[in-house]
PDB file of N, CA, C and O in Angstrom:
ATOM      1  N   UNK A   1     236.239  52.526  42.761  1.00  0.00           N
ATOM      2  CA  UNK A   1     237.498  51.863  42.998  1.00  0.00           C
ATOM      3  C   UNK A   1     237.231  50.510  43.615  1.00  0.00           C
ATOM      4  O   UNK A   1     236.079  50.338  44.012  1.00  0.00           O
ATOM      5  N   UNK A   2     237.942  49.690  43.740  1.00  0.00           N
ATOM      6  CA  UNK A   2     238.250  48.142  44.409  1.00  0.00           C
ATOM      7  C   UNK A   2     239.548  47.783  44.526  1.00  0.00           C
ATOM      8  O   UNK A   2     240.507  47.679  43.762  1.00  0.00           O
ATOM      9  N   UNK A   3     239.292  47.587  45.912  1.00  0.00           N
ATOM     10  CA  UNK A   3     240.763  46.959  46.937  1.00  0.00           C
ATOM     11  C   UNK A   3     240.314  45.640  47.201  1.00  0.00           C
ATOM     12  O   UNK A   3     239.324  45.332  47.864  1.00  0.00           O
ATOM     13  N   UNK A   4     240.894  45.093  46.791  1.00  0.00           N
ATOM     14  CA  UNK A   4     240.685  43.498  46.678  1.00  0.00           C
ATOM     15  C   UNK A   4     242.308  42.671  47.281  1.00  0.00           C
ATOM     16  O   UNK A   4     243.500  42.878  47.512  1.00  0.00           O
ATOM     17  N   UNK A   5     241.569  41.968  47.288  1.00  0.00           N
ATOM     18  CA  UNK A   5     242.696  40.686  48.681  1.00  0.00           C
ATOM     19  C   UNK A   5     243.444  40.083  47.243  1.00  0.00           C
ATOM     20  O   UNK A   5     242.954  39.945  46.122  1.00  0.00           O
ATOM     21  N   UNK A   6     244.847  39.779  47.748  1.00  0.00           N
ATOM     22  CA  UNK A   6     245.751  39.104  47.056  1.00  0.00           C
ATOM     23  C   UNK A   6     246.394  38.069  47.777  1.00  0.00           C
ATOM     24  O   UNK A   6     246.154  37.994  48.982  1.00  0.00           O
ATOM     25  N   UNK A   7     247.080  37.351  47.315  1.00  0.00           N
ATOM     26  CA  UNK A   7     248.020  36.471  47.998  1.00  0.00           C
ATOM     27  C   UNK A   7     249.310  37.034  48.565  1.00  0.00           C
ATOM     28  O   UNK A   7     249.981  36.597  49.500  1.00  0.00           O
ATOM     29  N   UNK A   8     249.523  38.154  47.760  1.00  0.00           N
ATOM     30  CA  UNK A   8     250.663  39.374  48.735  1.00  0.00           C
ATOM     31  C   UNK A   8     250.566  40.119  48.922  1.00  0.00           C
ATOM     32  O   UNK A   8     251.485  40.937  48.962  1.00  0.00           O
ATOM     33  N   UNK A   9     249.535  40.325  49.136  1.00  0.00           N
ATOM     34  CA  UNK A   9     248.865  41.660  49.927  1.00  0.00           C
ATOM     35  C   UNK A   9     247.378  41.921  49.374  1.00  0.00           C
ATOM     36  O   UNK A   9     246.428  41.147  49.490  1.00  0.00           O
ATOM     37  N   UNK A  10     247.381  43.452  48.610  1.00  0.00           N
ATOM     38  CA  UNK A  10     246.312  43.626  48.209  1.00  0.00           C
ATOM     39  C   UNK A  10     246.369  44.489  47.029  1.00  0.00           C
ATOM     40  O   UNK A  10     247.427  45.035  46.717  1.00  0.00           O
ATOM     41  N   UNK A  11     245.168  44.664  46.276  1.00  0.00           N
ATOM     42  CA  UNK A  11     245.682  45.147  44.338  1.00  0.00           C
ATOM     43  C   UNK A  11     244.598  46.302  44.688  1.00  0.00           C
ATOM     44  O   UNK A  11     243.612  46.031  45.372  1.00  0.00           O
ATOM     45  N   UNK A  12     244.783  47.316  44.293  1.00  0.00           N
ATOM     46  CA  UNK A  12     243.598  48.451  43.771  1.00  0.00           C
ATOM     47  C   UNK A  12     243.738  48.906  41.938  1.00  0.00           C
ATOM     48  O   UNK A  12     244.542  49.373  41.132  1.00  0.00           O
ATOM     49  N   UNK A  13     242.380  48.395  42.035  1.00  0.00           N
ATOM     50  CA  UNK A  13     241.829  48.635  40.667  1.00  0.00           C
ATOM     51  C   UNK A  13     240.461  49.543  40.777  1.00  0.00           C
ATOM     52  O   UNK A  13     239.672  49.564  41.722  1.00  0.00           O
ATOM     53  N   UNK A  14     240.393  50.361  39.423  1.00  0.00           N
ATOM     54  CA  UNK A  14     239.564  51.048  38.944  1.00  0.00           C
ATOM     55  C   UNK A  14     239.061  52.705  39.968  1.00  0.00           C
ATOM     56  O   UNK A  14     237.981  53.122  40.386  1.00  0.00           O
ATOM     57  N   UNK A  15     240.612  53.281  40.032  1.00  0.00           N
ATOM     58  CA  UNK A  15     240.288  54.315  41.017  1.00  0.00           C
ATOM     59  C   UNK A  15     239.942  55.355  40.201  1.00  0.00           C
ATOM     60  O   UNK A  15     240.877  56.049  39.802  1.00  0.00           O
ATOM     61  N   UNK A  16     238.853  55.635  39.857  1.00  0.00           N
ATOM     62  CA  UNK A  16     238.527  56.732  38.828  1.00  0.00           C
ATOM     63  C   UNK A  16     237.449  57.660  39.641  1.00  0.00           C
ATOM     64  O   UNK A  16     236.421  57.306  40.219  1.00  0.00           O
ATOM     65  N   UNK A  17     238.271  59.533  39.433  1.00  0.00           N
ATOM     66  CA  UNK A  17     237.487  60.560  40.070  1.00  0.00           C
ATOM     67  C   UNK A  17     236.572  60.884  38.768  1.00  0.00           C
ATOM     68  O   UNK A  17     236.929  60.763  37.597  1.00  0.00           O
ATOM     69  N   UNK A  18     235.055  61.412  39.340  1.00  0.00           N
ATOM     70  CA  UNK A  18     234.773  61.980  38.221  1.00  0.00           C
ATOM     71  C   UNK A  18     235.382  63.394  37.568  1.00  0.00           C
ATOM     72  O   UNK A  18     236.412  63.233  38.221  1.00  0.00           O
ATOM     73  N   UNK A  19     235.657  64.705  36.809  1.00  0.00           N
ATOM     74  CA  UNK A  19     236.706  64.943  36.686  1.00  0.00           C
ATOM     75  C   UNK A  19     236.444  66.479  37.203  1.00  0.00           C
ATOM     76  O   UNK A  19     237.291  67.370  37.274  1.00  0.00           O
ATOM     77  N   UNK A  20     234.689  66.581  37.635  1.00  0.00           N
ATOM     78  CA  UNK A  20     234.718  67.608  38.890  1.00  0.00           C
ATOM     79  C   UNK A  20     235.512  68.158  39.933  1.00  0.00           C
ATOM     80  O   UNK A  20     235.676  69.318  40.310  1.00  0.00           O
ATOM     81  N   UNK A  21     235.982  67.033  40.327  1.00  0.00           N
ATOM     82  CA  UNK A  21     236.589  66.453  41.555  1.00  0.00           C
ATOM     83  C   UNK A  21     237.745  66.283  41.490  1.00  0.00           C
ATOM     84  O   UNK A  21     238.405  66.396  42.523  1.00  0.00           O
ATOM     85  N   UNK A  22     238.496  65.892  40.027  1.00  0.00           N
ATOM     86  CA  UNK A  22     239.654  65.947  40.015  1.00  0.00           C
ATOM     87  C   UNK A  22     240.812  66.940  40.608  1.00  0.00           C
ATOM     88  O   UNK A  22     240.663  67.950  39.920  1.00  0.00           O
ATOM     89  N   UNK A  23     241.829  67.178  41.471  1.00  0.00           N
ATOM     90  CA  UNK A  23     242.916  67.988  41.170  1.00  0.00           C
ATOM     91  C   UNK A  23     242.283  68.653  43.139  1.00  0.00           C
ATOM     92  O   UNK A  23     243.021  69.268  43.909  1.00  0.00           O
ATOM     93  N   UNK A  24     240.915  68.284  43.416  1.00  0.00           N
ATOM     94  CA  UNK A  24     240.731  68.863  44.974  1.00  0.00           C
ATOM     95  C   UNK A  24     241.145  68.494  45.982  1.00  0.00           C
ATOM     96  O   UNK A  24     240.820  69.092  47.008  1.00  0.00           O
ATOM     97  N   UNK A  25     242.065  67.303  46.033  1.00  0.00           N
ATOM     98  CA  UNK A  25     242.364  66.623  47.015  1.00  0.00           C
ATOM     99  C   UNK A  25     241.308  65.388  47.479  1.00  0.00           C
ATOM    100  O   UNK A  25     241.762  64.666  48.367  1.00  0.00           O
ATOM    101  N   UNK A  26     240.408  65.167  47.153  1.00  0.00           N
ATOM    102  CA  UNK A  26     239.024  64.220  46.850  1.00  0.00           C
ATOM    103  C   UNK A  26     240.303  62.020  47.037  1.00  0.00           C
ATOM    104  O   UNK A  26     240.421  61.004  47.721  1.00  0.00           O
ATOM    105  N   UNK A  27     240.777  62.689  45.889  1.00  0.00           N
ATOM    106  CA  UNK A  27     241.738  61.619  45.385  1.00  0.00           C
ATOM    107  C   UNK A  27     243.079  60.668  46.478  1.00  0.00           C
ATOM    108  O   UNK A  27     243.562  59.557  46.699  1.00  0.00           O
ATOM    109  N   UNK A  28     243.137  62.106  46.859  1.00  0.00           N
ATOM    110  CA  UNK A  28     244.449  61.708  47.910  1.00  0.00           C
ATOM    111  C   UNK A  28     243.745  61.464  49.794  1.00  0.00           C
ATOM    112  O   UNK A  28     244.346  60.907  50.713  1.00  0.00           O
ATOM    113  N   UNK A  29     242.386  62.081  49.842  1.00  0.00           N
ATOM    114  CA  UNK A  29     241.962  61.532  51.121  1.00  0.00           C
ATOM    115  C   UNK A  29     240.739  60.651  51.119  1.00  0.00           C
ATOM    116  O   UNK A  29     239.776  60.594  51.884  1.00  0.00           O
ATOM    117  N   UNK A  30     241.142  59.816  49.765  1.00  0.00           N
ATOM    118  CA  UNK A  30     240.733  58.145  49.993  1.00  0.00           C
ATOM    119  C   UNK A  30     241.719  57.210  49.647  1.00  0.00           C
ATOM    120  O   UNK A  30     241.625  55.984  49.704  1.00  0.00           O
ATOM    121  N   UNK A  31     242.475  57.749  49.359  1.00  0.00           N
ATOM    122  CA  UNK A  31     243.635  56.576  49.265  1.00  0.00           C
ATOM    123  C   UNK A  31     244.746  56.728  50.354  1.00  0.00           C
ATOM    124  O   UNK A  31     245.625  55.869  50.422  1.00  0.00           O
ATOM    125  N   UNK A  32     244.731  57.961  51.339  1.00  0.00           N
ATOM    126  CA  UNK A  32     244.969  57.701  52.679  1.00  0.00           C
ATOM    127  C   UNK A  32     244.632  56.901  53.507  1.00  0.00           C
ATOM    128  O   UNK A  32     245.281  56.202  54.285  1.00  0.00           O
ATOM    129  N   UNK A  33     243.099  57.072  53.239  1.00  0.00           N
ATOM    130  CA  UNK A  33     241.798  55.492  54.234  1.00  0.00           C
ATOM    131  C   UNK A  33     242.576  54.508  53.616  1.00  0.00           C
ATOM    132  O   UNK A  33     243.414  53.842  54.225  1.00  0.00           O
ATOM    133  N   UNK A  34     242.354  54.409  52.558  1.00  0.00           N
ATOM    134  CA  UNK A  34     242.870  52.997  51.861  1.00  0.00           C
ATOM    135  C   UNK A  34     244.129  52.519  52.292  1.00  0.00           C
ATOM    136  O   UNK A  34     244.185  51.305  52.489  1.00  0.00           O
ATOM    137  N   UNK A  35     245.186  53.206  52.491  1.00  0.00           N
ATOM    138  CA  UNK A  35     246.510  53.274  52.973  1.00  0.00           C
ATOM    139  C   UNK A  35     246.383  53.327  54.459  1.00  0.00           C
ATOM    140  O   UNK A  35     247.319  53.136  55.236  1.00  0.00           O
ATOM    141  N   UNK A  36     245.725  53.474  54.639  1.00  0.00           N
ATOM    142  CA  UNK A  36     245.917  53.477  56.135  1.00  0.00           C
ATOM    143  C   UNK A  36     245.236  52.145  56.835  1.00  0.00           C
ATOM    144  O   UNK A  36     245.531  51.589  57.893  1.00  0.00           O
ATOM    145  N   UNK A  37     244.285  51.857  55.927  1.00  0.00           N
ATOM    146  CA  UNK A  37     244.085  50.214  56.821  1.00  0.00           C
ATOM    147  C   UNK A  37     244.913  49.225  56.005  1.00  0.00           C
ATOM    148  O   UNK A  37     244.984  48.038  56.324  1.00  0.00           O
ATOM    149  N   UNK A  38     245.546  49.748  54.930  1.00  0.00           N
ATOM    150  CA  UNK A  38     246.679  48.346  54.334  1.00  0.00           C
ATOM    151  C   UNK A  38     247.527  48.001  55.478  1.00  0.00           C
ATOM    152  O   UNK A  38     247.521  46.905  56.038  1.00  0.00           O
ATOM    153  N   UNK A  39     248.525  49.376  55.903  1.00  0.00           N
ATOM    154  CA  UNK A  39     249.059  49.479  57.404  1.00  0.00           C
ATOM    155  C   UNK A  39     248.740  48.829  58.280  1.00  0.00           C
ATOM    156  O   UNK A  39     249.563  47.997  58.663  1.00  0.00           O
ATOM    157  N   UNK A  40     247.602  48.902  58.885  1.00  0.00           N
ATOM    158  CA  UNK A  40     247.185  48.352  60.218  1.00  0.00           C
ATOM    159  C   UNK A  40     247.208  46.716  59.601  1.00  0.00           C
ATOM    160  O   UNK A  40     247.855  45.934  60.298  1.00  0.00           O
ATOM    161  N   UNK A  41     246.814  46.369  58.849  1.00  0.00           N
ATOM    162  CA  UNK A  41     246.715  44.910  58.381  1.00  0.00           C
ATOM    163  C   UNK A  41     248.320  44.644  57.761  1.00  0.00           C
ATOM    164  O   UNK A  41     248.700  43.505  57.490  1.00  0.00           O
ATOM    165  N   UNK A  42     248.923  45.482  57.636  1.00  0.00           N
ATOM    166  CA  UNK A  42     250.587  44.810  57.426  1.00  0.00           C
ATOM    167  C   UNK A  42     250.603  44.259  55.884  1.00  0.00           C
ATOM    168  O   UNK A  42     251.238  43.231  55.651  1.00  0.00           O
ATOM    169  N   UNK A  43     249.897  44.947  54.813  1.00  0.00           N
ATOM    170  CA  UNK A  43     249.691  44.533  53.545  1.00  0.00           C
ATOM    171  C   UNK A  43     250.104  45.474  52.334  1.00  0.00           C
ATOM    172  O   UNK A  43     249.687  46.632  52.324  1.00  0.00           O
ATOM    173  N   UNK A  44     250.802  45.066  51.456  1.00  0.00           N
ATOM    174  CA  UNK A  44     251.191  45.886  50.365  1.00  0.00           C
ATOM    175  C   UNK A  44     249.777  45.940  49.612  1.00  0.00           C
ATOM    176  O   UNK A  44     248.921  45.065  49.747  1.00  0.00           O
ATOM    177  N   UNK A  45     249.651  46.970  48.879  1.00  0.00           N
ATOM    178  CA  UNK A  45     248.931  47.647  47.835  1.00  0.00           C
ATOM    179  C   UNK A  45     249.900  47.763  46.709  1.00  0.00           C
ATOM    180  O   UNK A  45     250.982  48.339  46.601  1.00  0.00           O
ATOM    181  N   UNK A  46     248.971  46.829  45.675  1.00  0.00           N
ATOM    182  CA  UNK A  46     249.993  46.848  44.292  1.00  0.00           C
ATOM    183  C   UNK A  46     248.654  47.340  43.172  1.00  0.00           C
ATOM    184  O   UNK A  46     247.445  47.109  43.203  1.00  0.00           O
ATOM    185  N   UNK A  47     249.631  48.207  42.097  1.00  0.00           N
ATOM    186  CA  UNK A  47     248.665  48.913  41.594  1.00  0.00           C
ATOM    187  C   UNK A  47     248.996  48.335  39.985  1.00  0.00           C
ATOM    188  O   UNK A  47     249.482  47.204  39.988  1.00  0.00           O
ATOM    189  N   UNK A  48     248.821  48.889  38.764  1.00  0.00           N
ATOM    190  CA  UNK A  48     248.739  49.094  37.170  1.00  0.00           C
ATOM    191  C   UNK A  48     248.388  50.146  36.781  1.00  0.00           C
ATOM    192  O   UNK A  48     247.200  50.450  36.890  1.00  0.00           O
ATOM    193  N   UNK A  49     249.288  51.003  36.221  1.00  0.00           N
ATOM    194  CA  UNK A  49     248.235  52.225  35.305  1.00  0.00           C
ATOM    195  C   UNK A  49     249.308  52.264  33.949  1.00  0.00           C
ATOM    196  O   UNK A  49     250.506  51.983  33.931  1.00  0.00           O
ATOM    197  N   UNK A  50     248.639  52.606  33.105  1.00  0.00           N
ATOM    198  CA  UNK A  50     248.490  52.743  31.801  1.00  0.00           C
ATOM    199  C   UNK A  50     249.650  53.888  31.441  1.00  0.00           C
ATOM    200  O   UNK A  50     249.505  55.050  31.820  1.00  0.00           O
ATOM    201  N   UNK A  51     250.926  53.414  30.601  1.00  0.00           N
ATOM    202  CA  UNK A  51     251.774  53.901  30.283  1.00  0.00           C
ATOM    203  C   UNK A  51     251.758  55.533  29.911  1.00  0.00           C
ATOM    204  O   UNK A  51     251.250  56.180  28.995  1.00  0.00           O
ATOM    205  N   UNK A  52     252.496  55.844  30.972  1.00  0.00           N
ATOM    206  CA  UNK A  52     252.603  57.695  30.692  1.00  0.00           C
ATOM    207  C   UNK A  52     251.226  58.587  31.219  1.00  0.00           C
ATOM    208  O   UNK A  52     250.763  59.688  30.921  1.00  0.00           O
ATOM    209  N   UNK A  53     250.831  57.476  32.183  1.00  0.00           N
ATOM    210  CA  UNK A  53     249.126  58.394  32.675  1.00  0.00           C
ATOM    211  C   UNK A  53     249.814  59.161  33.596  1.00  0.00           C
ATOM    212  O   UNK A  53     250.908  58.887  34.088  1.00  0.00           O
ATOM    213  N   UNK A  54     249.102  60.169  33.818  1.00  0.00           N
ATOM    214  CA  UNK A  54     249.437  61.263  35.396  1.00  0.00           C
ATOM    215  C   UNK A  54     249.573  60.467  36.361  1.00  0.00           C
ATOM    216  O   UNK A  54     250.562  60.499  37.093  1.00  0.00           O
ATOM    217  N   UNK A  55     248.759  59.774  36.479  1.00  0.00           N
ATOM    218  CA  UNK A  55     247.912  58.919  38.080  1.00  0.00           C
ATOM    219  C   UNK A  55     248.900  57.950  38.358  1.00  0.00           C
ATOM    220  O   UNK A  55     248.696  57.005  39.121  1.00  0.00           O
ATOM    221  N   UNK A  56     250.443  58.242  37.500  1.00  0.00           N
ATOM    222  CA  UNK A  56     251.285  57.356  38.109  1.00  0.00           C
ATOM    223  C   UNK A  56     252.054  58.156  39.155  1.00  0.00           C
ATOM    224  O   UNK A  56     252.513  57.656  40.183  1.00  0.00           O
ATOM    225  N   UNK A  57     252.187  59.806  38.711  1.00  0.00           N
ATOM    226  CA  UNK A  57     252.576  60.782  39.463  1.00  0.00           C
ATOM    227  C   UNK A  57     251.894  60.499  41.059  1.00  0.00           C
ATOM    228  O   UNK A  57     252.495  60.425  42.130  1.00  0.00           O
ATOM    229  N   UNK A  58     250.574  60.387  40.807  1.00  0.00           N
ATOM    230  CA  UNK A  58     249.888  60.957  42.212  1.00  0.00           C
ATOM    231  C   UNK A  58     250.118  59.722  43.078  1.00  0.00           C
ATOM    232  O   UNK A  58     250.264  59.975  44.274  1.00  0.00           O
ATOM    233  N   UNK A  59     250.200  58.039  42.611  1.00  0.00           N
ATOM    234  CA  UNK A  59     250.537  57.314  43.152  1.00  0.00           C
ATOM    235  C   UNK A  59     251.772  57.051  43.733  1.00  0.00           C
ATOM    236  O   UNK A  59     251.890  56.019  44.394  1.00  0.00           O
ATOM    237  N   UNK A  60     252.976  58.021  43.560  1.00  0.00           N
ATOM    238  CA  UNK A  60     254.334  57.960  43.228  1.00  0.00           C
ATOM    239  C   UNK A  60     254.031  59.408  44.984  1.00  0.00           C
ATOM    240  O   UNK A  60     254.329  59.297  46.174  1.00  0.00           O
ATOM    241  N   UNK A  61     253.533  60.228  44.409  1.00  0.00           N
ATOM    242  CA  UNK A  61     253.410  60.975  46.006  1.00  0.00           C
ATOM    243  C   UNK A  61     252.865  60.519  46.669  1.00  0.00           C
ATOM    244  O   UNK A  61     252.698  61.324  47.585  1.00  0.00           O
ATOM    245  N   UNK A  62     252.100  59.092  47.007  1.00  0.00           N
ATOM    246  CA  UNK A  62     251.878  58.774  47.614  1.00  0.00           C
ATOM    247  C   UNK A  62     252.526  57.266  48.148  1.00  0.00           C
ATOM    248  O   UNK A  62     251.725  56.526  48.719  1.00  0.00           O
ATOM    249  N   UNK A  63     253.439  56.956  48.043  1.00  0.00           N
ATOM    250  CA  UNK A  63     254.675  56.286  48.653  1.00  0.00           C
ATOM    251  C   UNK A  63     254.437  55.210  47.591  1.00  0.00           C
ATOM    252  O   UNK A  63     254.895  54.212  48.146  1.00  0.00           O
ATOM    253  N   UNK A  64     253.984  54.820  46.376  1.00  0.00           N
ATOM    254  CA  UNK A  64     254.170  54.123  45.847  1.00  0.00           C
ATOM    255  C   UNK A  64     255.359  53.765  44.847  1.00  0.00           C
ATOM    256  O   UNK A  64     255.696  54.728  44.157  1.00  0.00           O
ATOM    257  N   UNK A  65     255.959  52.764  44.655  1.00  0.00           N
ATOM    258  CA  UNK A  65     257.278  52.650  44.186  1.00  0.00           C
ATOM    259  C   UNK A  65     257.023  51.846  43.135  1.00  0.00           C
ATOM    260  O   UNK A  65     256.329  50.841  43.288  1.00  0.00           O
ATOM    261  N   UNK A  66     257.668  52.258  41.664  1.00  0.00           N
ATOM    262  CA  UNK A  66     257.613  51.456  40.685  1.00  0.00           C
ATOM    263  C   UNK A  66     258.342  50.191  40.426  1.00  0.00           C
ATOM    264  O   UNK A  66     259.548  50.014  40.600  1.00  0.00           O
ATOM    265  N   UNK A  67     257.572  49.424  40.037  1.00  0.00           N
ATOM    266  CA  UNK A  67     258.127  47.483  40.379  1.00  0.00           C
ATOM    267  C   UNK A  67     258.738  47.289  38.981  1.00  0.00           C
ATOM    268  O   UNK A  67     259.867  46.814  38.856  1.00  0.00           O
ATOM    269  N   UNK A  68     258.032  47.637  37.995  1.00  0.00           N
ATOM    270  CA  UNK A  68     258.217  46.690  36.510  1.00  0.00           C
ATOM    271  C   UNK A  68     257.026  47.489  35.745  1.00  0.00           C
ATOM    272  O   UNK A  68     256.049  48.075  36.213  1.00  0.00           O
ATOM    273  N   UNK A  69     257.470  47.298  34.350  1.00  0.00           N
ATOM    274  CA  UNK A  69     256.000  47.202  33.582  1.00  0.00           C
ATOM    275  C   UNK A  69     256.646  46.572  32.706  1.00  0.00           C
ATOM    276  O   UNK A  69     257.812  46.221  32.530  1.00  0.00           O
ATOM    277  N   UNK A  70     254.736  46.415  31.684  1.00  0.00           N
ATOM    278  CA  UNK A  70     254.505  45.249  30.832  1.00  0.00           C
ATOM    279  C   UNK A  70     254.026  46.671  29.502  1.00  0.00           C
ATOM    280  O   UNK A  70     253.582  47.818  29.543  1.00  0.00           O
ATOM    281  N   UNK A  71     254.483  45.636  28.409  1.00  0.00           N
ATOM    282  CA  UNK A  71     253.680  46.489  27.278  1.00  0.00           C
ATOM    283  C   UNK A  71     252.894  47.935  27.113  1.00  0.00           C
ATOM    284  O   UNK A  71     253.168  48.896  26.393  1.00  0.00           O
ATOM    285  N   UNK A  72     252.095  47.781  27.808  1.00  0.00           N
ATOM    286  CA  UNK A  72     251.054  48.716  28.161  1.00  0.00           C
ATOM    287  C   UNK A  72     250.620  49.718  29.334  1.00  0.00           C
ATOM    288  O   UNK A  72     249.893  50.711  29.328  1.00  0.00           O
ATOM    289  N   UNK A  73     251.415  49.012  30.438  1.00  0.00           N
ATOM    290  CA  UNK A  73     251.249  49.256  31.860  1.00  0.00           C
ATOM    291  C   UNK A  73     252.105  49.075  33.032  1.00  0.00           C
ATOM    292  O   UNK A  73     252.491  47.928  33.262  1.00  0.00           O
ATOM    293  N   UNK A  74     252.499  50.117  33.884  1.00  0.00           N
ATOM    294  CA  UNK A  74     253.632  50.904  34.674  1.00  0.00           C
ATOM    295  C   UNK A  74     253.076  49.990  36.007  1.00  0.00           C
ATOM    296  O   UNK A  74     251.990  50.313  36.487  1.00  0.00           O
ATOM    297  N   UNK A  75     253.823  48.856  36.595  1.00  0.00           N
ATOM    298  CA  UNK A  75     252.869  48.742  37.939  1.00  0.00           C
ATOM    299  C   UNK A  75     254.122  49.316  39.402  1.00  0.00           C
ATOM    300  O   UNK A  75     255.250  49.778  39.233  1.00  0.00           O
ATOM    301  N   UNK A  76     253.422  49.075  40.715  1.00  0.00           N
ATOM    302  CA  UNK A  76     253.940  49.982  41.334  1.00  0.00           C
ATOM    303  C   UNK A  76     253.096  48.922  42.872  1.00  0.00           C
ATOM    304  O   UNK A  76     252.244  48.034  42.882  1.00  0.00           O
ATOM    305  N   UNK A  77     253.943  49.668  44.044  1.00  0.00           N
ATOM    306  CA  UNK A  77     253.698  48.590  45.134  1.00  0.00           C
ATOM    307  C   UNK A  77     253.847  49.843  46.010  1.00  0.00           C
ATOM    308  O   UNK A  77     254.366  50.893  45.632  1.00  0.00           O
ATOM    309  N   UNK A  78     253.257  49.574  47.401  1.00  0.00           N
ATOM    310  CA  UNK A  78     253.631  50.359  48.604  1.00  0.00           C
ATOM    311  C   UNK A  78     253.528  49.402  49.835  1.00  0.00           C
ATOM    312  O   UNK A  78     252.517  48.944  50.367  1.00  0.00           O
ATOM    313  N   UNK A  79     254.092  49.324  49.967  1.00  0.00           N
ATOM    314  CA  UNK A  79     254.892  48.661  51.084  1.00  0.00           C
ATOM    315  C   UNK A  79     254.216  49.220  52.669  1.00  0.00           C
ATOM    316  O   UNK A  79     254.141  50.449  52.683  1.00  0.00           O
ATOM    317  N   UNK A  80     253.872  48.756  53.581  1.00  0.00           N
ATOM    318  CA  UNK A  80     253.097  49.147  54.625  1.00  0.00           C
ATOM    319  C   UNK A  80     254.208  49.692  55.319  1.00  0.00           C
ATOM    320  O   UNK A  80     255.393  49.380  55.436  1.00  0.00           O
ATOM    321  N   UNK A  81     253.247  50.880  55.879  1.00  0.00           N
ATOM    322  CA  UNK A  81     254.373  51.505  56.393  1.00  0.00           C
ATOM    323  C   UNK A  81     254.496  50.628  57.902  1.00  0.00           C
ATOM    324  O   UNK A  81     253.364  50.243  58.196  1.00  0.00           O
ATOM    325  N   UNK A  82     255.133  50.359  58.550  1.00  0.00           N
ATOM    326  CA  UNK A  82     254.628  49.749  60.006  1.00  0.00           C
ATOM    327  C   UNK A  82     255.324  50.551  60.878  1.00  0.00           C
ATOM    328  O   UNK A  82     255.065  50.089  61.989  1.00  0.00           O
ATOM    329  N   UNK A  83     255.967  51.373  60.989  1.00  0.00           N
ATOM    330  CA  UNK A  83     256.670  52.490  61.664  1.00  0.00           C
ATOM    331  C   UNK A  83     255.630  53.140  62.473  1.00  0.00           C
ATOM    332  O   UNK A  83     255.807  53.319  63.678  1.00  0.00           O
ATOM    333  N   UNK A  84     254.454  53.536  61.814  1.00  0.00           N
ATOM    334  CA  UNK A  84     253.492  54.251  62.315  1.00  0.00           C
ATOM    335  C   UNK A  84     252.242  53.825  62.618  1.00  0.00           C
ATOM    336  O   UNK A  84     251.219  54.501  62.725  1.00  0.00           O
ATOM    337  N   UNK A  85     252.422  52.437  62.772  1.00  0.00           N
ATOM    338  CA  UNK A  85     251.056  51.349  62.419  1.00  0.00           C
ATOM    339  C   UNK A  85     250.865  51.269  64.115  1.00  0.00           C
ATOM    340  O   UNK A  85     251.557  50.347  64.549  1.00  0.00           O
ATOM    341  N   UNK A  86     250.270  51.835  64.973  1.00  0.00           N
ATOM    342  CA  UNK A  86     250.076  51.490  66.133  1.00  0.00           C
ATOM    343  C   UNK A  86     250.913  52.670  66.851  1.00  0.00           C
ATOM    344  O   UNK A  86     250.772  52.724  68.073  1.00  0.00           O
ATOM    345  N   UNK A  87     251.616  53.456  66.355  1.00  0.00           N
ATOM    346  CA  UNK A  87     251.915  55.006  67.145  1.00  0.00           C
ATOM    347  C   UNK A  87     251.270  56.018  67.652  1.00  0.00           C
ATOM    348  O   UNK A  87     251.890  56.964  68.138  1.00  0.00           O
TER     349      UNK A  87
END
């Protein structure tokens, strides 16, 4: 995967489990870390996945909200939580 710096925040690309691993929870307690220092830094995480993939589901339980899509691809934002950013 790569979390990379944006001008409004920050983009994650290429979050791929191998498919061992898929479905164990592997998935959701690194994109907690990941989510959890967007928070402390006060930064949205904006994502892309590929029309009608699952991994829009798992991003969707994980507070991500769908923005728009293009042709090909569903994108989606999460918004820092700051409620809990220093609690």
């Amino acid at each position: 995967m790569a979390l990379k710096p944006a001008d409004d925040g920050l983009v994650l690309e290429h979050f791929y489990l191998d498919d061992t691993v898929q479905g164990r929870g592997v998935g959701g307690s690194v994109l907690r870390l990941l989510t959890t220092e967007a928070d402390a830094a006060a930064k949205p995480i904006r994502l892309g996945v590929l029309k009608g993939s699952p991994a829009a589901r798992f991003y969707q339980r994980h507070g991500f909200a769908w923005t728009h899509d293009e042709p090909f691809d569903d994108y989606f934002v999460r918004w820092p939580d700051t409620v809990s950013v220093g609690a």
